[in-house]
C-alpha positions as CSV (number, residue, x, y, z in Angstrom):
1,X,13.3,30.5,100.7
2,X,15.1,27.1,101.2
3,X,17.1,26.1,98.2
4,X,16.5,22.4,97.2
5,X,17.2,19.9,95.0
6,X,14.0,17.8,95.0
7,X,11.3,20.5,95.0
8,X,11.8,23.2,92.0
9,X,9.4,25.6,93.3
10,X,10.3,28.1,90.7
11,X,10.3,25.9,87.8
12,X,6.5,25.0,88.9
13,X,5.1,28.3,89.3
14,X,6.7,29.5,86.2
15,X,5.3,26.5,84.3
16,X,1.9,27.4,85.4
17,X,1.9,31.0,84.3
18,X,3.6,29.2,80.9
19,X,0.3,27.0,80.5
20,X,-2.4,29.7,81.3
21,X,-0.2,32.5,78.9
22,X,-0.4,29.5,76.4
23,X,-3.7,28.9,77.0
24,X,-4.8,32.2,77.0
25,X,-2.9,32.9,73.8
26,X,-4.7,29.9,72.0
27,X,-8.0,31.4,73.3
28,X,-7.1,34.5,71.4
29,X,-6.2,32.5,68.4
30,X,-9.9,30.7,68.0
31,X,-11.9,33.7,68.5
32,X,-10.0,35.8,66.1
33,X,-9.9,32.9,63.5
34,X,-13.6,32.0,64.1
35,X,-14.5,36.2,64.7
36,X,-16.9,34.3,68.2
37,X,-15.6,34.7,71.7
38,X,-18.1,31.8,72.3
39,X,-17.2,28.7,70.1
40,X,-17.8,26.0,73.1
41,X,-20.0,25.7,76.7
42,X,-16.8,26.1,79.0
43,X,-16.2,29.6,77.0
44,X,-20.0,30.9,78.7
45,X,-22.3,28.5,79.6
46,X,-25.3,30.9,79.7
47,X,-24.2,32.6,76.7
48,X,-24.1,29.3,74.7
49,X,-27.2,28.1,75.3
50,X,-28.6,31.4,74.6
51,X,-27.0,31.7,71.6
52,X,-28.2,28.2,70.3
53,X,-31.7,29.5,71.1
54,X,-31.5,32.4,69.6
55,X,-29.8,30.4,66.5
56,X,-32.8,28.1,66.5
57,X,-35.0,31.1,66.4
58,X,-33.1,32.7,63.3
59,X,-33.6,29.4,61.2
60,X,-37.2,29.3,61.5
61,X,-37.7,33.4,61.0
62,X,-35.9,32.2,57.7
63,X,-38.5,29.9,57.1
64,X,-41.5,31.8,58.1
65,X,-40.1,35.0,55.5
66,X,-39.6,32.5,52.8
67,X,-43.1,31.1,53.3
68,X,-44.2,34.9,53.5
69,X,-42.8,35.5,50.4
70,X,-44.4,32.2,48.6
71,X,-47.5,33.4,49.6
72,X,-47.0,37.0,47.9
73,X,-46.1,35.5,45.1
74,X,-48.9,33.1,45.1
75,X,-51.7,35.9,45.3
76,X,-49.9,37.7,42.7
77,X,-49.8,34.8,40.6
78,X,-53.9,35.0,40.7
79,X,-54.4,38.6,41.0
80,X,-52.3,39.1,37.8
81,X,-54.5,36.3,35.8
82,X,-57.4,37.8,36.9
83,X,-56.7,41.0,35.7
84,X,-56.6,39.0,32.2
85,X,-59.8,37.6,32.8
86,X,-61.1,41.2,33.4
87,X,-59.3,42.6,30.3
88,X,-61.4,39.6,28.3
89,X,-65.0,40.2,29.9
90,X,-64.6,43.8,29.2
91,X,-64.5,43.2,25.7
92,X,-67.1,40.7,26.0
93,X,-69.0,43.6,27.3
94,X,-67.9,46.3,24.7
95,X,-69.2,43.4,22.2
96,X,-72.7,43.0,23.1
97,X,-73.3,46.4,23.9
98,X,-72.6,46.7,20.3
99,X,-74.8,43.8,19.5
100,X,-77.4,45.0,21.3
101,X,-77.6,48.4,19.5
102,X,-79.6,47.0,16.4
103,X,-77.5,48.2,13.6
104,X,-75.8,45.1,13.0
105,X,-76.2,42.9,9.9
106,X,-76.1,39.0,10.3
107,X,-72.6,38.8,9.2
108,X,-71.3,41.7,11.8
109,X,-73.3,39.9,14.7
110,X,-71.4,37.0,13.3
111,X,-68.4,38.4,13.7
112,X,-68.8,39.7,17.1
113,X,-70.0,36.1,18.1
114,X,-66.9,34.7,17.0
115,X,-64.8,37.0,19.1
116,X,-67.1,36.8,21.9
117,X,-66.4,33.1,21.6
118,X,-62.8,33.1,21.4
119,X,-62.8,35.5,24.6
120,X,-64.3,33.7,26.5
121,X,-62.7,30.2,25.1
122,X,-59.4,32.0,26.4
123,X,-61.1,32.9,30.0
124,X,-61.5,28.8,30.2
125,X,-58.0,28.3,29.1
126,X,-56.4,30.5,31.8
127,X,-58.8,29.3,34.4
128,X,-57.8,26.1,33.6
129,X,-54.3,26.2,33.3
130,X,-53.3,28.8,36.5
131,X,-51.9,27.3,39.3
132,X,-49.0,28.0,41.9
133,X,-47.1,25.3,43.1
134,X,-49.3,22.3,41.9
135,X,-52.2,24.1,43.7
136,X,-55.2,25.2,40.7
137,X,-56.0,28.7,41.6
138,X,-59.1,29.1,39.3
139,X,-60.7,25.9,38.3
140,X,-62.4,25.2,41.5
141,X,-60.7,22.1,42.6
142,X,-59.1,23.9,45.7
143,X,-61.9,23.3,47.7
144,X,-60.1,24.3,51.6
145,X,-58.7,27.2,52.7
146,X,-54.9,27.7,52.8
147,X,-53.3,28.1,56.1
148,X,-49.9,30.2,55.1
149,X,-47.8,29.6,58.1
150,X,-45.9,33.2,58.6
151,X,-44.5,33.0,62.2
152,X,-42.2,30.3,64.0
153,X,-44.9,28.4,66.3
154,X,-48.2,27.1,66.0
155,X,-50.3,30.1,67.5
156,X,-53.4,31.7,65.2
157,X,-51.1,34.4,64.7
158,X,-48.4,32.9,62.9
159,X,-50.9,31.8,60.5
160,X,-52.7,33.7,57.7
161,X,-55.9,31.9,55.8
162,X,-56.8,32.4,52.6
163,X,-60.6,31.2,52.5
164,X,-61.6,28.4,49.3
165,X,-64.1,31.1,48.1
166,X,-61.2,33.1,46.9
167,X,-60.4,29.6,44.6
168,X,-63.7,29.4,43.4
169,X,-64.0,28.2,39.7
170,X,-63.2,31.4,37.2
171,X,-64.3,29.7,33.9
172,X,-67.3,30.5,31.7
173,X,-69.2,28.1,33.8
174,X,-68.0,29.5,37.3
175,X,-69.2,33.2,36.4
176,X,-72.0,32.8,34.2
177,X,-73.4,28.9,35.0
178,X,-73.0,28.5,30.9
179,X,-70.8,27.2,29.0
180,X,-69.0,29.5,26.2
181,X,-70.9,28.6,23.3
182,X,-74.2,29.4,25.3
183,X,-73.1,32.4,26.4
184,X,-71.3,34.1,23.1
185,X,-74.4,33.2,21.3
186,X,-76.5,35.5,23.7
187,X,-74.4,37.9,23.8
188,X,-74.2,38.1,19.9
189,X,-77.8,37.7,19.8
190,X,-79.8,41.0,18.9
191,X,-83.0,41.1,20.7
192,X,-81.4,39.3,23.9
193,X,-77.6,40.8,24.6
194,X,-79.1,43.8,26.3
195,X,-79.7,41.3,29.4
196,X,-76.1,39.9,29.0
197,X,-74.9,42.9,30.5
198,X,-76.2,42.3,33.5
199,X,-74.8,39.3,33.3
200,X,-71.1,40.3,32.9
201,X,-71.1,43.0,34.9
202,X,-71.9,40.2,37.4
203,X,-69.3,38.2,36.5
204,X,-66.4,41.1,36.3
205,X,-68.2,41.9,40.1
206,X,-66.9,38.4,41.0
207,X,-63.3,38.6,39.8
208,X,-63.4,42.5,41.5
209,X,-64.4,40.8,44.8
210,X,-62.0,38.0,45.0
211,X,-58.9,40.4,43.6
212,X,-60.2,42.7,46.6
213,X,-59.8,39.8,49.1
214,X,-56.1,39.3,47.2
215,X,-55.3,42.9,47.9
216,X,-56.1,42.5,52.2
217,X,-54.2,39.3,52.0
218,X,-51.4,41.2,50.1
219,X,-51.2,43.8,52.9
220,X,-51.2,41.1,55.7
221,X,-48.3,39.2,54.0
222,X,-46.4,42.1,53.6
223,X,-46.7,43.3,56.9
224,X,-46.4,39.8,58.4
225,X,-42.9,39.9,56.2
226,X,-41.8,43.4,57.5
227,X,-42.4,42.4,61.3
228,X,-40.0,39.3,60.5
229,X,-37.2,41.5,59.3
230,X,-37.7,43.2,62.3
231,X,-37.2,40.1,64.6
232,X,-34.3,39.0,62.8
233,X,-32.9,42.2,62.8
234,X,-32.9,42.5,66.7
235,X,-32.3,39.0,67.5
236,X,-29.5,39.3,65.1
237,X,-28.1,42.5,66.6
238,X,-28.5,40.5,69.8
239,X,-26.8,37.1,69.0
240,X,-23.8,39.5,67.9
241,X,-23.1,41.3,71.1
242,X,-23.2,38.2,73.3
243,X,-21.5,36.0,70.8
244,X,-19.0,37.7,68.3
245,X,-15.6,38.6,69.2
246,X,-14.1,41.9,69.3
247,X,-10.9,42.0,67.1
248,X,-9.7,44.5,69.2
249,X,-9.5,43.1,72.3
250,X,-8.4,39.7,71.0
251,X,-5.6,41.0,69.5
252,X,-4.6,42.5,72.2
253,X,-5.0,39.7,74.6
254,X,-2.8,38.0,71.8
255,X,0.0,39.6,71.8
256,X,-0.4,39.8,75.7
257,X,-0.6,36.5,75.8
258,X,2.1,35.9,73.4
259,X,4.6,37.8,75.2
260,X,4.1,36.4,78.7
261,X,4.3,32.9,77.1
262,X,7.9,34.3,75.6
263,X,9.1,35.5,78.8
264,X,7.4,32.4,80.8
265,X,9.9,29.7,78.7
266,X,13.0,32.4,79.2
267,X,12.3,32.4,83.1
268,X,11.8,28.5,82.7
269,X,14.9,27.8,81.6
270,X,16.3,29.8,84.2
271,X,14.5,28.2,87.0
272,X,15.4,24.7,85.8
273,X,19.2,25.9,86.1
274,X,18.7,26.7,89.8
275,X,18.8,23.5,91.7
276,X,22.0,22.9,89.9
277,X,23.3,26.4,92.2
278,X,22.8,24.0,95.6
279,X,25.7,22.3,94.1
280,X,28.2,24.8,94.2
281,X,27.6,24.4,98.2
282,X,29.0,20.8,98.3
């Protein structure tokens, strides 16, 4: 090779294998300090956008899980208060089956009337007063089904409806037609609460129907919840392998990197001396 004074062929080459051992060493440096061996497009174009898709996809399994859970906790919310309601017709029950049994005084049938009011006063109350989210659960306003969105797109299968029947009013009035007073005083009364039972058992039929329907929609939120945790599982798993880095490897690519970019700037300096050699021929 010719040796020049103009053209420092050595000094060039070495200053390229300088820039790509730097290069490569600040490579190393990001993934290890950000733990992805993707953090930009030039890194792995394919990967990238795969990644972001995937990320996209995460976010709105988060969503859909959350909104699984809201509706768990929604139908519990009303299968819990009508397990209250229950509680208070059976003793409305156990009450007039005692009225009806013709042993009681005027002041006993009094007595049971009272508490047969108050029962059922406290049915109204809950029915009233139980709702989830600003939705009434029991009082008959929620006239339309609720669509509970449990997947990520707008298919009938990421969607689970709860029908307005389930909603229907749960007060005196929406199991018996009557109000309280009209009903307590039948029950209480003598020679009529052997019909009442029918009557009730009607009613406790209704809130056994509807917490039926709660149970499926139960099981189908649940499930809908599980089948999430599956997808995020594997499309977690998934986003790892193509995206994180492996501490390993960049460590070693580091101090690989590290040392060739050491013995890249010795050479330099070396190769920057050797045009001076040319003039020892002068």
């Amino acid at each position: 090779m010719a040796l020049t004074i103009n053209t420092n062929l050595a000094s060039l080459i070495t200053q390229q294998n300088l820039s790509s051992a730097t290069t490569s060493l600040n490579q190393a440096i990001e993934r290890m300090s950000t733990g992805y061996k993707i953090n930009h497009a030039k890194d792995n174009a394919a990967g990238y956008s795969i990644a972001s898709n995937w990320n996209v996809q995460l976010s709105s399994l988060d969503v859909a899980t959350e909104n699984t859970a809201m509706g768990i906790d929604l139908l519990t919310t009303a299968e819990d208060n009508y397990a209250l309601i229950t509680s208070h017709l059976q003793r409305v029950r156990d009450l007039t089956e005692q009225a009806a049994n013709g042993t009681y005084g005027t002041d006993s049938l009094e007595a049971i009337e009272s508490e047969i009011t108050a029962r059922l006063e406290e049915i109204d109350r809950i029915a009233q007063n139980v709702d989830y989210n600003g939705i009434k659960l029991m009082d008959g306003t929620q006239t339309e089904a609720i669509n509970m969105q449990v997947g990520i797109d707008a298919k009938a299968s990421s969607q689970i409806t709860l029908e307005a029947t389930l909603f229907e009013a749960a007060d005196v009035n929406g199991l018996f037609t009557e109000d309280a007073a009209t009903v307590a005083g039948k029950c209480a009364a003598a020679d009529t609460a052997a019909s009442q039972l029918t009557e009730i058992d009607e009613a406790i039929a209704k809130i056994s129907d509807r917490v039926t329907t709660i149970g499926a929609a139960q099981n189908r939120l649940e499930s809908a919840s599980t089948a999430l945790g599956v997808q995020i599982e594997n499309i977690t798993s998934s986003l790892s392998t193509i995206r994180d880095a492996d501490v390993a490897e960049e460590s070693s690519t580091y101090i690989q990197a590290q040392i060739l970019q050491q013995a890249a700037a010795t050479l330099l300096a070396t190769a920057n001396q050797t045009p001076s050699i040319a003039l020892n021929l002068i």
